[in-house]
TORKOL-4160 file (C-alpha; in steps of 0.2 Angstrom, whole numbers, padded with zeros to 4 digits, m for minus):
370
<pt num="1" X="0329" Y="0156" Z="m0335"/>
<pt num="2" X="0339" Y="0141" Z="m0331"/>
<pt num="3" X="0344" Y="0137" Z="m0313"/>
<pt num="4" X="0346" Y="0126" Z="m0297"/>
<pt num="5" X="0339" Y="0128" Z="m0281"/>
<pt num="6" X="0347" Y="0126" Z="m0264"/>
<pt num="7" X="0335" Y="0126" Z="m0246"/>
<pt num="8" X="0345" Y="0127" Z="m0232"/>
<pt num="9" X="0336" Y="0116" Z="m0221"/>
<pt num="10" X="0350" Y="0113" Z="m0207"/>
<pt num="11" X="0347" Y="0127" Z="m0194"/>
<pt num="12" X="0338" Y="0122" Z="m0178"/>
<pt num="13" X="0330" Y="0137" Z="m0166"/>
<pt num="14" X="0329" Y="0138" Z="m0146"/>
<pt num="15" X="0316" Y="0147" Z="m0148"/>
<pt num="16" X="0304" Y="0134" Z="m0151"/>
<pt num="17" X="0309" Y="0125" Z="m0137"/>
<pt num="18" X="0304" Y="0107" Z="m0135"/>
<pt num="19" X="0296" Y="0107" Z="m0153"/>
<pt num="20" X="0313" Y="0107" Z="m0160"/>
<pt num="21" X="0320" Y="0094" Z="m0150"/>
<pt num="22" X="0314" Y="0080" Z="m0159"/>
<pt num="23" X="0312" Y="0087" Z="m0178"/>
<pt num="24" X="0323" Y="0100" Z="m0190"/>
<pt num="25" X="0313" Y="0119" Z="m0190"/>
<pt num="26" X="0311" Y="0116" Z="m0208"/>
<pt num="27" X="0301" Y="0100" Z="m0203"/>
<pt num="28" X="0286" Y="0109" Z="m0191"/>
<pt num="29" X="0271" Y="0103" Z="m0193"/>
<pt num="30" X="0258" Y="0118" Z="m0201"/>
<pt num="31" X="0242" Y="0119" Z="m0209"/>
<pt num="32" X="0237" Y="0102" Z="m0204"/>
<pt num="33" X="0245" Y="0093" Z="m0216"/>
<pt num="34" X="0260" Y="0101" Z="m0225"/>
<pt num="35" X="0280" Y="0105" Z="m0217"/>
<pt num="36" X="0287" Y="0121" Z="m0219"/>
<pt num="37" X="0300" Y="0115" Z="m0232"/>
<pt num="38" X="0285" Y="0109" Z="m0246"/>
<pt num="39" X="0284" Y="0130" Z="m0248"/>
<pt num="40" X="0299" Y="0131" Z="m0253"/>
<pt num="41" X="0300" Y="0115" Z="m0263"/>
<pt num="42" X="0285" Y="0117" Z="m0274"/>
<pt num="43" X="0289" Y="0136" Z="m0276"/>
<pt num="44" X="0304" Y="0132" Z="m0283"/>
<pt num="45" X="0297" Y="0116" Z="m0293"/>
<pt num="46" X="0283" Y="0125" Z="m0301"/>
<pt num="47" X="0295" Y="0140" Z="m0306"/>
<pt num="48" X="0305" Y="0126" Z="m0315"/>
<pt num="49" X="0320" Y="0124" Z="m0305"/>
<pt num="50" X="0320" Y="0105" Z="m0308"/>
<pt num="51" X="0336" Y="0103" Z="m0298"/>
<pt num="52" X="0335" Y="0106" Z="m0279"/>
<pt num="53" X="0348" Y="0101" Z="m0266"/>
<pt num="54" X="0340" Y="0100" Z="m0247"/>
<pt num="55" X="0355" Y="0102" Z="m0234"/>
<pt num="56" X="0351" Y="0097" Z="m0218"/>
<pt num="57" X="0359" Y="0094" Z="m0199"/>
<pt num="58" X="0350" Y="0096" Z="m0185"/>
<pt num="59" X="0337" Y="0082" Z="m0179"/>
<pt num="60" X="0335" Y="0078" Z="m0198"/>
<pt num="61" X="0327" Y="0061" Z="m0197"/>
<pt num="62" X="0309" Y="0068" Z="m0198"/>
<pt num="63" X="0315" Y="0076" Z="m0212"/>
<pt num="64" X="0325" Y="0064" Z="m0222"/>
<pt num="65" X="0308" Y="0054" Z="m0220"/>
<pt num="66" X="0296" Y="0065" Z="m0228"/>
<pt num="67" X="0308" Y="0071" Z="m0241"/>
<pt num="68" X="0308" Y="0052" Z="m0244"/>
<pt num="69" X="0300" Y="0051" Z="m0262"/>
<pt num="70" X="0303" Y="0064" Z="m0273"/>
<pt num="71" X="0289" Y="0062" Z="m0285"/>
<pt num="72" X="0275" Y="0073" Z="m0274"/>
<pt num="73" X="0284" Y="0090" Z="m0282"/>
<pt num="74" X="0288" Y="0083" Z="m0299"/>
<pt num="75" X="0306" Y="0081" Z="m0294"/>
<pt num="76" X="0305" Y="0062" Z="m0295"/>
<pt num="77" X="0317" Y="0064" Z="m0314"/>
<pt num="78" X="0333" Y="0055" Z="m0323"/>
<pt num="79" X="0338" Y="0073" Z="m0327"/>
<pt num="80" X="0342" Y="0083" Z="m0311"/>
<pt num="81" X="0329" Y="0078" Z="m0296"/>
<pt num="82" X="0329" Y="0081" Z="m0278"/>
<pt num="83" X="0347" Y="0078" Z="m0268"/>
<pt num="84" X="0347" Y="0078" Z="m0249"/>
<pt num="85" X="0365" Y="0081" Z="m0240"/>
<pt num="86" X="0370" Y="0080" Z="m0223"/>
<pt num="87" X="0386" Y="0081" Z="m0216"/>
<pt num="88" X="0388" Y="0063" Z="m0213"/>
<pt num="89" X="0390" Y="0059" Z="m0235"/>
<pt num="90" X="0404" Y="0073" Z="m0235"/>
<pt num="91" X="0422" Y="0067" Z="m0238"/>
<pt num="92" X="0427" Y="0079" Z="m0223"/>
<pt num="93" X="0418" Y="0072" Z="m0209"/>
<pt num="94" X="0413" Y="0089" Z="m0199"/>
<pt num="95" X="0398" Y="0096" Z="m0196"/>
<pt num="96" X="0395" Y="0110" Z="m0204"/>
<pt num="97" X="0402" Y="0124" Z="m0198"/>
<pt num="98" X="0389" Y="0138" Z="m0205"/>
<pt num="99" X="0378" Y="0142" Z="m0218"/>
<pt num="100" X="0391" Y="0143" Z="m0233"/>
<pt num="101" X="0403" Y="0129" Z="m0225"/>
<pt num="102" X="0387" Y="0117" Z="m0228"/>
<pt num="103" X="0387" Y="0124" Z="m0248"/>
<pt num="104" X="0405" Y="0124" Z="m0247"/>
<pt num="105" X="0405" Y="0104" Z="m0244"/>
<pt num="106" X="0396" Y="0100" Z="m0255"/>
<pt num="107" X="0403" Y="0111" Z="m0269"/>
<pt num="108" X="0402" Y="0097" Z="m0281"/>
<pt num="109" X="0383" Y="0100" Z="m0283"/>
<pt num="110" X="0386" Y="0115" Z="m0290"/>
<pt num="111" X="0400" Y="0110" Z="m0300"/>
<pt num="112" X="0393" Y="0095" Z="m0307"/>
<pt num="113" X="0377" Y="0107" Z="m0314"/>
<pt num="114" X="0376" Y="0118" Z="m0327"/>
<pt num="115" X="0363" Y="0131" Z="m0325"/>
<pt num="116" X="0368" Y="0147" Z="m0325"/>
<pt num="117" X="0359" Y="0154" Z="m0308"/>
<pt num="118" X="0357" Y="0147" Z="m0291"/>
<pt num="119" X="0343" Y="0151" Z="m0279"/>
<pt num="120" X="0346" Y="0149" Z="m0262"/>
<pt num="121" X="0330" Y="0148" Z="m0248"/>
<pt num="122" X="0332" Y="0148" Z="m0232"/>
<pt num="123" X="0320" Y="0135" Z="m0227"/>
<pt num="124" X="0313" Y="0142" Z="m0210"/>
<pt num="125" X="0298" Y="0151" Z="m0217"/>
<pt num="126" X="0280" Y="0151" Z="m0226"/>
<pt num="127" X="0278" Y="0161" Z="m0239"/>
<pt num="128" X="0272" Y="0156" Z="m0260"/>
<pt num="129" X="0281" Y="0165" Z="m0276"/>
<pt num="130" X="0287" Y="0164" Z="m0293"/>
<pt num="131" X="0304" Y="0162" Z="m0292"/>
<pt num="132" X="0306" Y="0166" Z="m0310"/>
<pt num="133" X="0299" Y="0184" Z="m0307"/>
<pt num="134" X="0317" Y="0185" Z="m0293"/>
<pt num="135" X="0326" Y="0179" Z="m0307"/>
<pt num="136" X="0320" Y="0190" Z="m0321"/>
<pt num="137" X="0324" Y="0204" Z="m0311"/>
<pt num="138" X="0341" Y="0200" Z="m0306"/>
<pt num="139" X="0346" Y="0195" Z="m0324"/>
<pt num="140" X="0338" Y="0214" Z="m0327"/>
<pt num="141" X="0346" Y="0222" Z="m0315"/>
<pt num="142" X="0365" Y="0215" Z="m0321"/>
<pt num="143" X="0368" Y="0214" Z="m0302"/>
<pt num="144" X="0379" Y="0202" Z="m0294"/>
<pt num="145" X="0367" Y="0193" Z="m0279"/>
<pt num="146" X="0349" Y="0199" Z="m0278"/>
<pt num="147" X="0344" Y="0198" Z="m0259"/>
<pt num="148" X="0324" Y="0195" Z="m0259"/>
<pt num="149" X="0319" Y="0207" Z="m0245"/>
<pt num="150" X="0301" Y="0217" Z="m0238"/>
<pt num="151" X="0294" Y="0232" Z="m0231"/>
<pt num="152" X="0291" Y="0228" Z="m0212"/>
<pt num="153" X="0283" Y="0247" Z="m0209"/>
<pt num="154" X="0265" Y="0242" Z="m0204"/>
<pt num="155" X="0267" Y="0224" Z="m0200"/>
<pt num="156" X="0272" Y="0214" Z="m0182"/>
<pt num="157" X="0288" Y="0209" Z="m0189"/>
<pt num="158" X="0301" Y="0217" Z="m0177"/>
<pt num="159" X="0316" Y="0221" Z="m0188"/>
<pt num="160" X="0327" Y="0217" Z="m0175"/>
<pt num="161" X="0326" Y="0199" Z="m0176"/>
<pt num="162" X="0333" Y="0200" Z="m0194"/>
<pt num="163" X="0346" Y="0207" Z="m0206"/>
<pt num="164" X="0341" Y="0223" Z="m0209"/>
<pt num="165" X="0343" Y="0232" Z="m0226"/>
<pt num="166" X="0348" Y="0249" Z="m0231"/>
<pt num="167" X="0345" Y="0252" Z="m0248"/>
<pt num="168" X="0350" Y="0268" Z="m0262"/>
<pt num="169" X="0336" Y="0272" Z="m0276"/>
<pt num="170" X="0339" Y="0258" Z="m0286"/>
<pt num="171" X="0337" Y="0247" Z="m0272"/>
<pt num="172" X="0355" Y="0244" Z="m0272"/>
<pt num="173" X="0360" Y="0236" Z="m0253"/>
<pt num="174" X="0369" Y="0250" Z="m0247"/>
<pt num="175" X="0372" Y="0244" Z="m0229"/>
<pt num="176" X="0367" Y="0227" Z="m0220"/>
<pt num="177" X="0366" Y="0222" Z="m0200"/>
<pt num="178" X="0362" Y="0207" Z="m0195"/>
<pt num="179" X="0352" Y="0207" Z="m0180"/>
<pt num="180" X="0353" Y="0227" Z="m0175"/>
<pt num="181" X="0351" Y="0230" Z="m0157"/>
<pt num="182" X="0342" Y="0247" Z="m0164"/>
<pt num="183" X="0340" Y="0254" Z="m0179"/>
<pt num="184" X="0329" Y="0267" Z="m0188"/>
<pt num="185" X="0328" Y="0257" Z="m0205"/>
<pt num="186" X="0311" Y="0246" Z="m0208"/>
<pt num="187" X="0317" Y="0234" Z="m0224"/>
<pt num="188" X="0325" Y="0216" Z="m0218"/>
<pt num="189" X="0331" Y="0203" Z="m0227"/>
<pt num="190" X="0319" Y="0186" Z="m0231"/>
<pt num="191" X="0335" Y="0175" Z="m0230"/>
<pt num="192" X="0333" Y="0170" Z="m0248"/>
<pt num="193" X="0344" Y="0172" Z="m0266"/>
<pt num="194" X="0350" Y="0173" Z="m0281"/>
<pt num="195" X="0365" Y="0175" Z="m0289"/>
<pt num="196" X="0376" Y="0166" Z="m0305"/>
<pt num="197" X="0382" Y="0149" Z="m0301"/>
<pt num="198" X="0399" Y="0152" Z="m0304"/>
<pt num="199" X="0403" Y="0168" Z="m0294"/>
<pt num="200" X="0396" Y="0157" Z="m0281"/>
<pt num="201" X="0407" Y="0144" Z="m0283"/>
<pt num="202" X="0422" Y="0155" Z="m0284"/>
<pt num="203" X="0417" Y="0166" Z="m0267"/>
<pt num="204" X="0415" Y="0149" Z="m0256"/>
<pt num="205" X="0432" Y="0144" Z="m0264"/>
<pt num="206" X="0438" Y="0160" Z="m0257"/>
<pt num="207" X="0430" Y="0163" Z="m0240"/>
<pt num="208" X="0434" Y="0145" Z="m0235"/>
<pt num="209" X="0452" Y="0147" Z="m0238"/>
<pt num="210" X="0451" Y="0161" Z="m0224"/>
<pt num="211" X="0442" Y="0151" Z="m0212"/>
<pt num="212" X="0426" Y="0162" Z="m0217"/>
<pt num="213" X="0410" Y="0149" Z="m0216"/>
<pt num="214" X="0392" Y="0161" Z="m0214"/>
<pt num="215" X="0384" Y="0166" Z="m0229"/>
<pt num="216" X="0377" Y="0183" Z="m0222"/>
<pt num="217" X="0391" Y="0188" Z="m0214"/>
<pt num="218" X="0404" Y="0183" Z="m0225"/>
<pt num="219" X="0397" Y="0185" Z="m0243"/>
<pt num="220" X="0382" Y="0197" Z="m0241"/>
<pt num="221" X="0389" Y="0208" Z="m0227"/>
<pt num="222" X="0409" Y="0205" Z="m0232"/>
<pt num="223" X="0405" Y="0208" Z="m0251"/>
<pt num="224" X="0393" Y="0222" Z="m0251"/>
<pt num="225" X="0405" Y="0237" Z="m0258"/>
<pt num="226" X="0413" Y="0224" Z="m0269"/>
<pt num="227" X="0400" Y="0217" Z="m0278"/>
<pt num="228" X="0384" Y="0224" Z="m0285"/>
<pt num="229" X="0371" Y="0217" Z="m0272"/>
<pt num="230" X="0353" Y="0223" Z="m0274"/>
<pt num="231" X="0335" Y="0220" Z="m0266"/>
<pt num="232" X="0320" Y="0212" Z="m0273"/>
<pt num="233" X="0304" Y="0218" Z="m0264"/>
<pt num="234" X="0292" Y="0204" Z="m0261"/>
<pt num="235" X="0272" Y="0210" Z="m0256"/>
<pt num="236" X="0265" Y="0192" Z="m0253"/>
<pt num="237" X="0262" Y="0181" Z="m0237"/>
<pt num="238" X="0279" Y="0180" Z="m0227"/>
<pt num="239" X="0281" Y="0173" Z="m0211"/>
<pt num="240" X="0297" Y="0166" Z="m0202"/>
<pt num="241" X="0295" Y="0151" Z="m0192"/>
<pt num="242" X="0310" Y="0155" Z="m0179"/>
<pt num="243" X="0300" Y="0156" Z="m0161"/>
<pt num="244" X="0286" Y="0148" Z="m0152"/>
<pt num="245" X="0274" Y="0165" Z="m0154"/>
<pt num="246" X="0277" Y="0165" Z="m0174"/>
<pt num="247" X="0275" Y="0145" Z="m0176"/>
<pt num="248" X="0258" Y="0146" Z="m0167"/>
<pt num="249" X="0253" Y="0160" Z="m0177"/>
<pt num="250" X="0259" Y="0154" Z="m0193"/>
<pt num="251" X="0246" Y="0141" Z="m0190"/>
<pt num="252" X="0233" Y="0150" Z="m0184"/>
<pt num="253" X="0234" Y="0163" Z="m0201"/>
<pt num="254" X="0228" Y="0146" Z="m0210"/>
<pt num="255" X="0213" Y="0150" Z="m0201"/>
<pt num="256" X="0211" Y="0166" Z="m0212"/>
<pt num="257" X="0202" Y="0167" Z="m0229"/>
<pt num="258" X="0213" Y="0177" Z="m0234"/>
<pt num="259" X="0230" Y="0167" Z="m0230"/>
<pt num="260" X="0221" Y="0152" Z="m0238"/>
<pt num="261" X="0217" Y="0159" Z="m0252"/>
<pt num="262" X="0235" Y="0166" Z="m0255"/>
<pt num="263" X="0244" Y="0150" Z="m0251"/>
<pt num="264" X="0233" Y="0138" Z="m0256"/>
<pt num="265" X="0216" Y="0142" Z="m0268"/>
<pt num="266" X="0226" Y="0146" Z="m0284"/>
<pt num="267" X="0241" Y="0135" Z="m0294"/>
<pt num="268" X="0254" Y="0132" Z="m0293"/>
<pt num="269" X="0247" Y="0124" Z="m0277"/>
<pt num="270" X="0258" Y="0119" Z="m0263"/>
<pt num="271" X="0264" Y="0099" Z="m0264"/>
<pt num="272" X="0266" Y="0088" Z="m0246"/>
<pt num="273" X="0267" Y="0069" Z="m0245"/>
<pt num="274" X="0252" Y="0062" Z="m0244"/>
<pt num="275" X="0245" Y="0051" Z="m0233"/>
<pt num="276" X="0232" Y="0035" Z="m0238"/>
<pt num="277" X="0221" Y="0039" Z="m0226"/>
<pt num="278" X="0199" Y="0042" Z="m0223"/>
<pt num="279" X="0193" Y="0061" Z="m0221"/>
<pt num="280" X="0191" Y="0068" Z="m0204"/>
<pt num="281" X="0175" Y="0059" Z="m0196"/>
<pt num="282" X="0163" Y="0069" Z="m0188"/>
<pt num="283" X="0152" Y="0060" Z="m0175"/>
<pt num="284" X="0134" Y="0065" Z="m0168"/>
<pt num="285" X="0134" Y="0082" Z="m0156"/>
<pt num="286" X="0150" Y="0089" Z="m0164"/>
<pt num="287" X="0152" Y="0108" Z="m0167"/>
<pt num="288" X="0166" Y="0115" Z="m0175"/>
<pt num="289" X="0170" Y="0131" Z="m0181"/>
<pt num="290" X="0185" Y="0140" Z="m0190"/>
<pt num="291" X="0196" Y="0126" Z="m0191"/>
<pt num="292" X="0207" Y="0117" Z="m0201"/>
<pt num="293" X="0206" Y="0096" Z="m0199"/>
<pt num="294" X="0217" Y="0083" Z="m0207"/>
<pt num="295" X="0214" Y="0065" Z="m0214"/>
<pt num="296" X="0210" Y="0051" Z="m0203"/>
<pt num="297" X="0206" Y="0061" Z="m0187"/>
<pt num="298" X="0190" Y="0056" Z="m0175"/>
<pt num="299" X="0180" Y="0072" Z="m0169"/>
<pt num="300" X="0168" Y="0071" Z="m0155"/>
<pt num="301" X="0166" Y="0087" Z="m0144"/>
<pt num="302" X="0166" Y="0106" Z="m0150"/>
<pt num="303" X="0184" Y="0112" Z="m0157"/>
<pt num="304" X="0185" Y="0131" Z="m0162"/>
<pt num="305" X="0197" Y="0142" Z="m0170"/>
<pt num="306" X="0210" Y="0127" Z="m0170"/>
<pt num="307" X="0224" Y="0118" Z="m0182"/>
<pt num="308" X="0219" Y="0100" Z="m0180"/>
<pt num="309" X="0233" Y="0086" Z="m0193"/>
<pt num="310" X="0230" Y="0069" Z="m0196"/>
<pt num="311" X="0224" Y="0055" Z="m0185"/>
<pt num="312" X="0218" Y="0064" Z="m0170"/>
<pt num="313" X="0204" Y="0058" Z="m0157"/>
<pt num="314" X="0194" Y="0069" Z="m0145"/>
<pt num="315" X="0183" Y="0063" Z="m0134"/>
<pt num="316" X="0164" Y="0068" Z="m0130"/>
<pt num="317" X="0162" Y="0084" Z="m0122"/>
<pt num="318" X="0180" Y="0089" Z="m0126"/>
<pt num="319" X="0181" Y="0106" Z="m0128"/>
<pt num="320" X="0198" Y="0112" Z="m0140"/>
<pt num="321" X="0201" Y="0131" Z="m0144"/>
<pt num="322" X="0215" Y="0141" Z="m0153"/>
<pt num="323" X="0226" Y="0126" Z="m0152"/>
<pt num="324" X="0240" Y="0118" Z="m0163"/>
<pt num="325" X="0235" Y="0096" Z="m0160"/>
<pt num="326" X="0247" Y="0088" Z="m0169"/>
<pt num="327" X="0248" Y="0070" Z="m0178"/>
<pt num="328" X="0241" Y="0056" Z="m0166"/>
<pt num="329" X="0235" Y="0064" Z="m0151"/>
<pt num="330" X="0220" Y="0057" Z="m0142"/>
<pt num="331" X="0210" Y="0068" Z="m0130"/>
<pt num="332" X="0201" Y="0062" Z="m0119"/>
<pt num="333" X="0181" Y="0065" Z="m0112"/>
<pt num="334" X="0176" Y="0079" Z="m0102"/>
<pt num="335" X="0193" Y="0090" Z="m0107"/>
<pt num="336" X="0197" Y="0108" Z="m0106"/>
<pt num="337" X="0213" Y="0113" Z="m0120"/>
<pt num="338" X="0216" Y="0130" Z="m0124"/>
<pt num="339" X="0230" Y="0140" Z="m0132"/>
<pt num="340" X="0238" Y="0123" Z="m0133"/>
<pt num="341" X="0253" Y="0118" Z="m0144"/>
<pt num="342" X="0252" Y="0099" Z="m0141"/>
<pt num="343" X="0265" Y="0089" Z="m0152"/>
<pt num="344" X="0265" Y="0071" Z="m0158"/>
<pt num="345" X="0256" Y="0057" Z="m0149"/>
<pt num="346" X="0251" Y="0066" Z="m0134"/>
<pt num="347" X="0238" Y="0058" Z="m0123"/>
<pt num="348" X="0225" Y="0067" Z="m0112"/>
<pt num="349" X="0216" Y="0056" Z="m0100"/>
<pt num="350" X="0197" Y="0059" Z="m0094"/>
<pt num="351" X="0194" Y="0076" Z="m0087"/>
<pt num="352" X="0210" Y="0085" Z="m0088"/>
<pt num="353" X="0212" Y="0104" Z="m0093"/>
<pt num="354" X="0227" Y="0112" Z="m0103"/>
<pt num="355" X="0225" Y="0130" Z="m0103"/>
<pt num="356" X="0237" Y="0145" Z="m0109"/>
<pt num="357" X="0235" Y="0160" Z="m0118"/>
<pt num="358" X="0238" Y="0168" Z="m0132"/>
<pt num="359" X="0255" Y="0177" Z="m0128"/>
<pt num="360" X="0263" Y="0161" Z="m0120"/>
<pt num="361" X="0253" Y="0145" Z="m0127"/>
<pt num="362" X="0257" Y="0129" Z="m0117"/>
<pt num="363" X="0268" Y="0116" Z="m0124"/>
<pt num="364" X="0265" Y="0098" Z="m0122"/>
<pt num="365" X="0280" Y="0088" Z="m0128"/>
<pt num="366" X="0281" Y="0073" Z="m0139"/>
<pt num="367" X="0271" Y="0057" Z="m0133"/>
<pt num="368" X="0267" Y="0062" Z="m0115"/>
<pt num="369" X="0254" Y="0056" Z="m0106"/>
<pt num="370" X="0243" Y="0067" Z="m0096"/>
């Protein structure tokens, strides 16, 4: 079935600190070569929805560059494509003001289309699915929005981070908070959904009107007895990307056989923007094991258990373990990093030690020099 997809790419967390100071959430760095938001654009491209508007705000010019050419998720068309709005190319001139004010001002997207549904994404999170199967379901189901939600009974997903779900037999949503202090219920929310483009249209008419501008609280949470809101159970590989202890195991889960496999082993495969560049080099003496490496990197030393991107030096008897080295970052000889998130263009000189743990990794900011 025909639709359009909207990621929600604006949002910035404090919980990831100094990571987010300089780059949109949506724009973190994972798996050694690929952004959070190239899940959810090649999930929506490979499940046809040729027509994909990307809002941002925050610290968006990481973003804006490496949703620069459209072409790596086949969204490079006369027909539909990929649109990128901020709220500098709005006729009103504000920032937006919330989730649905940033849909709101730019309403003419989804006036100017004509596909019956819209999917929105929050684009904070790693996860791979079929959109069509989300849409089936709600075209089944005859609801008015379907909420895409899991079962966190069993998993390390504390549910009060989250809107939590409360849902009758027919996995009609029955009650909704946002954020619970406490709560018995175990289903949350995944921040992503569907609903008929022109119901949309006519709710942000409306909540705008009132000063209303959050799509949980003021569509999901106001409308829930109104409309007929309903939850689609997803089983696969979830996770947010929303505080410093998620984003570094985010990255470490790449490390897993598993994670790989569900991601990553099977089409439709995930799309990023690719980068001209040699396979990592591994030079005489070098022992690795469980890690991930990307292009053009330089490896002497021992790395273990470690996310390694592109363009990366380490010197000899360097010594990296489960650690996140981002893009650029030389490391010098004789070096001690562990349970390290070290960002962009960091140098280490000669003999220096970075050591955390696994609870509270140490963060190096962008470009120091150690």
């Amino acid at each position: 079935m025909k639709a359009i997809g909207i990621i929600l790419a604006g949002g910035k967390s404090e919980r990831l600190r100094e990571l987010t100071a300089i780059r949109a959430t949506s724009a973190m760095p994972v798996g050694s070569c690929y952004r959070v938001i190239d899940f959810h654009l090649s999930c929506m491209a490979s499940s046809g929805i040729n027509k994909i508007a990307v809002i941002t705000q925050y610290n968006s010019r990481s973003l804006h560059d490496h949703l620069s050419s459209s072409k790596w998720w086949d969204l490079g068309r006369k027909q539909g494509g990929l649109f990128v709005f901020s709220p500098f190319q709005n006729d009103s001139n504000l920032w937006f003001r919330g989730t649905a004010d940033s849909i709101f001002q730019n309403i003419a997207f989804l006036k100017r289309s004509n596909e019956p549904y819209v999917v929105i994404s929050s684009g904070n999170c790693i996860f791979k699915m079929d959109f069509n199967e989300l849409i089936a379901y709600h075209a089944a189901s005859k609801a008015d929005i379907t909420v895409l939600a899991r079962e966190t009974e069993g998993t390390e997903l504390d549910v009060r981070d989250y809107g939590v779900l409360g849902l009758d037999d027919d996995q009609n949503i029955t009650d909704f908070e946002e954020k619970p202090i406490e709560t018995d219920r175990t289903v949350i929310s995944l921040g992503m959904y569907v609903m008929p483009r022109l119901l949309l249209i006519k709710i942000l008419e409306n909540i705008s009107a009132e000063g209303r501008y959050d799509f949980v609280n003021d569509v999901i949470i106001r409308y829930r007895k109104k409309l007929k809101i309903n939850a689609f159970m997803f089983g696969g590989y979830w996770t947010p990307i929303n505080s410093v202890p998620l984003y570094f195991k985010a990255n470490m889960d790449f490390l897993r056989k598993d994670v790989r496999d569900a991601l990553l082993a099977d089409t439709p495969y995930i799309e990023t923007k690719p980068k001209d560049e040699p396979p990592a080099k591994f030079n005489y003496l070098t022992e690795t094991r469980n890690c991930l490496f990307g292009s053009g990197s330089i490896l002497n030393g021992t790395a273990l258990n470690s996310v390694i991107f592109r363009k990366v030096f380490t010197g000899e008897n360097s010594f990296i373990n489960n650690s996140i080295i981002m893009e650029g970052c030389y490391i010098g000889n004789n070096c001690r990093v562990e349970h390290v998130i070290m960002d962009k263009d960091v140098i280490l000189s000669d003999g220096k030690n970075l050591i955390g743990t696994a609870e509270e990794p140490v963060i190096v900011k962008k470009g120091a020099v150690i």
